[in-house]
Each structure stands twice: as C-alpha cells, then as structure tokens.
C-alpha positions in Angstrom: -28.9 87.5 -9.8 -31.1 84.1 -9.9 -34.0 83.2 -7.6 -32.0 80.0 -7.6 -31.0 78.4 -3.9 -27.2 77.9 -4.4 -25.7 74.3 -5.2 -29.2 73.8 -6.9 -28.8 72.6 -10.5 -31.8 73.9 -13.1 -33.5 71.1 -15.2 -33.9 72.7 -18.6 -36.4 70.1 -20.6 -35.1 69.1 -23.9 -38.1 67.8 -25.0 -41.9 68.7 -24.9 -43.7 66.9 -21.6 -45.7 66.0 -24.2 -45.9 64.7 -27.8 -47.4 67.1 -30.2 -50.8 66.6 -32.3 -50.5 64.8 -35.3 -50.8 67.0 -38.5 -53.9 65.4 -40.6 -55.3 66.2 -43.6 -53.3 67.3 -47.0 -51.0 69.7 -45.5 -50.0 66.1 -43.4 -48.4 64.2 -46.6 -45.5 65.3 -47.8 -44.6 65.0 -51.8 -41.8 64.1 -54.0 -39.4 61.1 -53.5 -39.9 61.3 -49.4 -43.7 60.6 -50.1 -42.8 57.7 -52.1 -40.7 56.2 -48.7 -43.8 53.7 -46.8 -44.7 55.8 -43.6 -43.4 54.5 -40.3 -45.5 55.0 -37.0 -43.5 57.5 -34.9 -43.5 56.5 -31.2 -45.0 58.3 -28.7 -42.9 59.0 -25.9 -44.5 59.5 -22.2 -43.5 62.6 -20.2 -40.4 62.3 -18.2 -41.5 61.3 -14.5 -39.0 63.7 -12.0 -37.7 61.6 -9.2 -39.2 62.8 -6.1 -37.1 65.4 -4.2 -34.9 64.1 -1.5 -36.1 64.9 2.1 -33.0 66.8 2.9 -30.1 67.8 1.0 -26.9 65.6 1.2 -24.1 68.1 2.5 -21.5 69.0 -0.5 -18.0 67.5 0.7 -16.7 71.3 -0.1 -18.6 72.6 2.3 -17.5 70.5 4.9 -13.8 71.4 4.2 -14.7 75.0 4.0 -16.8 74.7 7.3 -13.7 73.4 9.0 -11.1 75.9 7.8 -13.3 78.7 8.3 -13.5 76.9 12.3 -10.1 76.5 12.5 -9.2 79.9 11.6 -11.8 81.5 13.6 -10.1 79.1 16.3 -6.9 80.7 15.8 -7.8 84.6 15.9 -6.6 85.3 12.4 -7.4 86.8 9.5 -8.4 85.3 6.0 -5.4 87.7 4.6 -3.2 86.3 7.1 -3.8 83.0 6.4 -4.1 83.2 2.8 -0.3 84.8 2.6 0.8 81.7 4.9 -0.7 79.2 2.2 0.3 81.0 -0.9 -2.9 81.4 -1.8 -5.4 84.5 -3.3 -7.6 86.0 -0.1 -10.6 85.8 -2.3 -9.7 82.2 -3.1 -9.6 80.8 0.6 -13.0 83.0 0.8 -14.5 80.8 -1.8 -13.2 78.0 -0.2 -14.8 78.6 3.3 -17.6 79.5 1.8 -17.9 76.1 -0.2 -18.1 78.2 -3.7 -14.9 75.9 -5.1 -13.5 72.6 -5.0 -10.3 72.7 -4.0 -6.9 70.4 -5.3 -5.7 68.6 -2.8 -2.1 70.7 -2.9 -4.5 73.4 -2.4 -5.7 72.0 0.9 -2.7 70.5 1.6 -1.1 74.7 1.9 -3.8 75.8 3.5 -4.3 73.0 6.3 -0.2 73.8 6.6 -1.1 77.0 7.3 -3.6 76.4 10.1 -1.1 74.4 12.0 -2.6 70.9 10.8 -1.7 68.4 8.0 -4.1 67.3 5.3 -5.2 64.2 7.0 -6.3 66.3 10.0 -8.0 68.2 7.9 -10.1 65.9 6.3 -10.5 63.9 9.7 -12.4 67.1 10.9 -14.7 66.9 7.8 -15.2 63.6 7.9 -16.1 64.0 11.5 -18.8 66.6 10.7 -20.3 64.2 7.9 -20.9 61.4 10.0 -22.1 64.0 12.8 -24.4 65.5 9.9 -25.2 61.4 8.7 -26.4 60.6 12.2 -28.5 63.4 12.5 -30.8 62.1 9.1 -32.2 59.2 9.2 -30.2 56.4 7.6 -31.2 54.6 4.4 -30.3 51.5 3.5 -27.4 50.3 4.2 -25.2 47.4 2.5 -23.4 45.0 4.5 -20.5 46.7 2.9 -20.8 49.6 3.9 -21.8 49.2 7.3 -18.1 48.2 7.9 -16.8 51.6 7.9 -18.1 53.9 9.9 -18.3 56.9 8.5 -16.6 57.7 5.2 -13.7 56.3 3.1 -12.1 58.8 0.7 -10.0 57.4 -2.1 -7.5 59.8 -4.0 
C-alpha cells in the first residue's frame, strides 16, 4: 500500500532540479563530423518553482455525490445490497461510489438516485448544497463579477 493520502497525485520530476556540470577538458570534445558542427551554448534551465500548497483541499465533486447517497441511504434504513439490486448496479460499485473511489455516468446516478426515491436533479441539489455549505465554511477567494451571480454552483452536462 502507499504512504500516499488518497486523491493525492505524486509529482514524478522529469528533469534534474538542477543542470548538471559541464564536462571540460578532452573527454568534453567530441570527434568526427559532429566535432566539425560550431558548438552552440546549451541553456541552462532554473529548477522548477512548486506552487505553494493550497490551504485546504477543494472537495472532489465525487465525494459530494457519494456523501449524499451514502446519507440518503443511511436515511432510508437499507442496505448497500438492497439498494444496489434496485439500481442495477454491482454492490461493490455503489461502495466505490459512496466512498468517492469513482466517477460515476450520469445514467449511473441517474439508477441509483431512482433507487433512493429521488430524481437526478435532487440528487445533485443535495451535492450542490453541501459544496456551497463546504464553500462558505473556507474563506472565499476572489471572486469575478461573473461568478458572484450564482450562488453556488452551475453544472453544465
């Protein structure tokens, strides 16, 4: 298993931090017809500067959903097998999905929103509920003119 917090992406460098000495002395030129080519100057390149980390962690939108059907079914007194057979879905599929492990298609959603007694809109109104509940607890950047018009979140499909 990693060490890795989950939902956390690992920056593998490409490229050294920095450039390496230059080779000097005879071992430095090379010879035949690529020692006749004139020598340009390579360019040095400065050491990637990581963008400081956020102060807290945006929420993922799939754990939102998943937090809300996992509610819902709770809610409702029923089983993840129960509900699963409703949807049509694998148990260990909803699992993942309350447990924010997968991002789900929106027919997906759609089955197992159907199941819980609510439609898809519902569904997302709930998550989009808890993301402005979860935006109003961080403090707000800045905000364009734009965007201030909504409030909360617009979802496009």
């Amino acid at each position: 298993m990693s060490n890795q917090a989950p939902n956390e992406a690992r920056v593998i460098p490409l490229r050294p931090a920095t450039a390496p000495a230059p080779v000097t002395g005879p071992a430095a030129r090379p010879t035949g017809p690529v020692a006749d080519a004139p020598q340009r100057p390579r360019p040095v390149l400065a050491p990637r500067q990581t963008p400081p980390a956020p102060r807290s962690r945006e929420p993922l939108w799939r754990d939102l959903v998943g937090d809300v059907l996992r509610r819902e079914r709770l809610a409702q007194e029923r089983t993840l097998k129960d509900v699963a057979d409703a949807a049509r879905i694998s148990m260990p599929y909803l699992s993942e999905l309350e447990r924010g492990r997968k991002e789900a298609s929106s027919e997906v959603l759609a089955a197992a929103a159907r199941a819980l007694g609510l439609g898809l809109t519902d569904l997302l109104s709930l998550a989009q509920g808890e993301l402005t509940r979860l935006a109003q607890v961080r403090p707000a950047r800045h905000r364009t003119p734009s965007a201030s018009r909504h409030d909360g979140m617009c979802l496009a499909a």
